[in-house]
N, C-alpha and C positions, 0 to 999 in steps of 0.2 A: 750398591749403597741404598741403604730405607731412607726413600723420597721421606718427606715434611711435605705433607698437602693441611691445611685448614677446609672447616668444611664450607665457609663461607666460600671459598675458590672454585666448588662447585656448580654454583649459581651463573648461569649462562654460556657455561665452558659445557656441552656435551660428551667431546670426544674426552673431557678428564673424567667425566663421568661415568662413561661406558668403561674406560680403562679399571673404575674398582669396582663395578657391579659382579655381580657372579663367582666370588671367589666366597674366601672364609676368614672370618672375623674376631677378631674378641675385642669385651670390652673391658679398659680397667684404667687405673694411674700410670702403674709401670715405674714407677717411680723407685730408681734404683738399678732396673732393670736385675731382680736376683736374681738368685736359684732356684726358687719359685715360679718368678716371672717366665724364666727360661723354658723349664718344661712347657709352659702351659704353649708359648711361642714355640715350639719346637713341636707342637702337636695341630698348632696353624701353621703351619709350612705343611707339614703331610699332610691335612685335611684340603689346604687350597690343591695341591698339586694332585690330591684325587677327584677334585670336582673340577680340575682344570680351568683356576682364575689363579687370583691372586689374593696372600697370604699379607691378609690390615689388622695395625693393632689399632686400636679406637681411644684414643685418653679426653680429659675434657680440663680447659684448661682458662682460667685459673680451678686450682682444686675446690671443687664443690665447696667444701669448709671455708674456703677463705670469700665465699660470696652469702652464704647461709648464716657460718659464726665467725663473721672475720678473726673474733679476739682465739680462738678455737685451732686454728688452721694449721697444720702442720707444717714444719719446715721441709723445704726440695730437698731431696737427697741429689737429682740430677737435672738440670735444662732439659728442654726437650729435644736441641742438636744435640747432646748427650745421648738420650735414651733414644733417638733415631741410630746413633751410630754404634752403641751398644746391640742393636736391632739387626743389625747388619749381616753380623757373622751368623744369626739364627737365622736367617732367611727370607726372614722379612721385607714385600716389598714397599709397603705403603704406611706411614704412620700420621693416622689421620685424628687430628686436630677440630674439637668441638669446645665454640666457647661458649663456658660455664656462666650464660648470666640467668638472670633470676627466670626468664621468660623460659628460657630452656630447661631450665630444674624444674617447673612447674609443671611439665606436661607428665600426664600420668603415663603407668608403665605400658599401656596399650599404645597410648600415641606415640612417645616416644618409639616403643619398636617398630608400630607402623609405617613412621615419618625416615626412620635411621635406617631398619633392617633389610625394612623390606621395599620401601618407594626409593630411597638412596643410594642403597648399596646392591638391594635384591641379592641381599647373601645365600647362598645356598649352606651353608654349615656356621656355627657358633660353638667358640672354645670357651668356656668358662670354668672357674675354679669355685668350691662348693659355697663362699659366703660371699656369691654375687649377688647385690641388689643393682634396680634401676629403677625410674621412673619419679614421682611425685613421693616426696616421706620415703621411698627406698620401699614404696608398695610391692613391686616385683621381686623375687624371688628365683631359686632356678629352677622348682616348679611351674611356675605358673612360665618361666621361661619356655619350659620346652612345653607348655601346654600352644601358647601361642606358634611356636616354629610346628609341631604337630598339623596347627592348623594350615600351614603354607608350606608345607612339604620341607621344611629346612631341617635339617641334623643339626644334634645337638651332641658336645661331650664336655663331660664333666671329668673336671683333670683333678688327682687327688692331690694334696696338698705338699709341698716336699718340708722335710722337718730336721731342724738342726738342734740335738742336745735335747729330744723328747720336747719341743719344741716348735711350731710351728715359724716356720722363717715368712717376713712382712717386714714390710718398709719401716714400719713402726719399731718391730726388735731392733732394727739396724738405728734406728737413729739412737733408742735407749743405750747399744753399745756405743756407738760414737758420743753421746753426752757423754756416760760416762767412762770413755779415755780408753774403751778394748776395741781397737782398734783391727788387731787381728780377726777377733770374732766376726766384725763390722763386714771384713775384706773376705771371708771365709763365707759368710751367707749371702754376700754379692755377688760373689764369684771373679771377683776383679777391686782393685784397689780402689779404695775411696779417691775420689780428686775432688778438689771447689776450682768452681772458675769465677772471675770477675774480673776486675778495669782495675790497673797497678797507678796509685795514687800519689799525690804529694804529702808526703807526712812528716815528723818532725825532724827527718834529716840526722838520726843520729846516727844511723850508718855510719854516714861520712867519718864521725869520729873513731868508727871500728874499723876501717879499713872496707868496709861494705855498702857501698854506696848503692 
């Protein structure tokens, strides 16, 4: 099962510490967990399992947008006990949790890597897909990506993009099918059935009149 660590759980726990250093990383939303998302995890599992650690996806949570452009922010396709346990069956052992507040977006893309990749995790490999940004304004790139892992001996691979319908499959396609009502398509680019989860409420009771309480 793909633990749920935050990274603040970090902070004075060594031995959880030492457990994610040395393996191999990506970072992104995940949000959905596609066919997209899949490959790229399925290329972090064999990369951990070659450098002999273990295989973390990295997401950051709340999603950048809803702290940057709250009114902007796009809607979850999945929780993140969701997209841990969609993680699962790929191989994944760690889905490590970074919260998105403003202090954290701010650092530019050196510190950030610095701070995450390599003082945090001391990643030995990074999986990414080709329209990864990070840092400060989404300064970094995956050039300058694998310029900086160049510098600290880290691998880098750039996973091509998977495509549905001459189309590039993203969180975003999936929601635009789900507004509007394709449903299959939706389930087709996820690789698995759409589900919503939430708390079953008191509402106006008209069940009761159908027989459906």
């Amino acid at each position: 099962m793909t633990s749920l660590i935050y990274l603040s759980d970090l902070a004075g726990d060594s031995d959880l510490q030492q457990t994610l250093q040395g393996g191999a990383v990506s970072i992104g939303n995940f949000d959905g967990v596609h066919l997209g998302h899949r490959a790229l995890l399925e290329r972090v599992r064999r990369q951990a399992d070659r450098v002999g650690g273990k295989a973390i996806a990295i997401v950051m949570d709340p999603h950048p947008a809803s702290v940057l452009r709250p009114h902007g922010a796009p809607p979850s396709l999945t929780a993140l006990p969701r997209r841990a346990e969609l993680m699962t069956d790929l191989g994944i052992d760690h889905l490590l949790v970074c919260e998105a507040t403003r202090e954290f977006l701010n650092q530019t893309a050196e510190a950030f890597f610095q701070r995450l990749i390599v003082e945090q995790l001391s990643a030995k490999a990074i999986i990414e897909g080709p329209n990864f940004f990070f840092g400060r304004d989404r300064a970094g790139n995956t050039t300058r990506l694998k310029e900086l892992a160049d510098e600290r001996q880290i691998d880098v691979e750039i996973v091509v993009p998977s495509v549905r319908d001459d189309r590039m499959v993203s969180s975003s396609r999936i929601r635009e099918a789900i507004a509007s009502g394709d449903l299959p398509l939706a389930n087709q680019m996820l690789g698995s059935r759409y589900r919503l989860t939430g708390s079953v409420a008191t509402g106006e009771q008209r069940g009761r009149t159908l027989g459906f309480p």
